[in-house]
C-alpha positions in Angstrom: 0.0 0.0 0.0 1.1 3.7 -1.0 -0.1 7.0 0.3 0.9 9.8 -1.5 0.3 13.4 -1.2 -1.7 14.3 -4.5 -1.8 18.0 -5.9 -4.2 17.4 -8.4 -7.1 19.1 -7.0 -5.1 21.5 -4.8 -6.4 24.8 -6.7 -9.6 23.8 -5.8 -9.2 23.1 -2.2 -8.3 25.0 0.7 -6.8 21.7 2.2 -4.7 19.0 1.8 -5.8 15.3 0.9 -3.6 11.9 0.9 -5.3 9.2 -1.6 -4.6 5.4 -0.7 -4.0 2.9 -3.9 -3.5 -0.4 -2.9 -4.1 -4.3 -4.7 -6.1 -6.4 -2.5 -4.7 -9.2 -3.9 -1.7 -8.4 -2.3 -2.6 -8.0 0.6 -1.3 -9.8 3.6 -2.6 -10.6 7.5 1.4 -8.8 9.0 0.3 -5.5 7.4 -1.7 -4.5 10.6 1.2 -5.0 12.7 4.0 -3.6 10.4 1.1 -0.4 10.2 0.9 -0.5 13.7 -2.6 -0.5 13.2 -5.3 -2.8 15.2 -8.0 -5.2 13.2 -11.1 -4.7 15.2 -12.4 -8.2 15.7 -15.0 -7.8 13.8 -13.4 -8.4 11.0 -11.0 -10.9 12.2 -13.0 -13.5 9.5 -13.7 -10.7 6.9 -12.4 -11.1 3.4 -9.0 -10.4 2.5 -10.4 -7.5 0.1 -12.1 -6.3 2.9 -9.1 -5.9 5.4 -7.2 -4.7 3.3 -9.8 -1.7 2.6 -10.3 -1.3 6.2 -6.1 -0.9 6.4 -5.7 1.4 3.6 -8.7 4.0 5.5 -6.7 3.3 8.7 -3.2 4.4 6.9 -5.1 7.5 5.2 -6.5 8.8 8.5 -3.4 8.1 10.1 -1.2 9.8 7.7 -3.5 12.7 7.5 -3.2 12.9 11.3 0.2 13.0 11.6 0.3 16.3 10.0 -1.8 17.8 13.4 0.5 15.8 16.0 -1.7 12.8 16.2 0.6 10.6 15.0 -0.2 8.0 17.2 -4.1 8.3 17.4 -6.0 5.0 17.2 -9.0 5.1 14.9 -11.6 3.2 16.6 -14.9 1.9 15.7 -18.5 2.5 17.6 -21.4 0.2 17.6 -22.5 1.1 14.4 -19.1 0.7 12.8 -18.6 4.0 12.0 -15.3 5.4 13.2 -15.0 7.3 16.3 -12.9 10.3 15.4 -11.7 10.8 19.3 -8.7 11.7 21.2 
């Protein structure tokens, strides 16, 4: 998985943005742990393609973060699964 910084729409936006390209089908289980990042156990029997999207929205947020001092701030999720945004 990549994150990269794009400029493309900058003239339109009064912010920044980080995009997230990655091939599910090469994703694998260690990427959590080499992200640092926890797999809620919800979807500890989800899909491969599944994780993995779940990992490259964690690495976004994370990466975007970073840039405020949060670098270490743990995404998690509520009830509903939507992401509880936290300190």
């Amino acid at each position: 998985m990549q994150s990269t910084q794009s400029h493309l729409f900058t003239p339109y936006l009064s912010h920044h943005f980080h995009c997230i390209q990655f091939d599910p089908d090469s994703f694998d289980a260690l990427s959590f742990e080499q992200q640092n990042i926890l797999l809620p156990a919800s979807l500890d029997k989800a899909v491969a393609k599944r994780r993995a999207e779940f990992l490259a929205g964690r690495i976004c947020a994370k990466t975007c973060l970073a840039q405020f001092g949060q670098g270490d701030f743990t995404l998690l999720n509520g009830s509903d699964r939507a992401p509880i945004w936290s300190c």
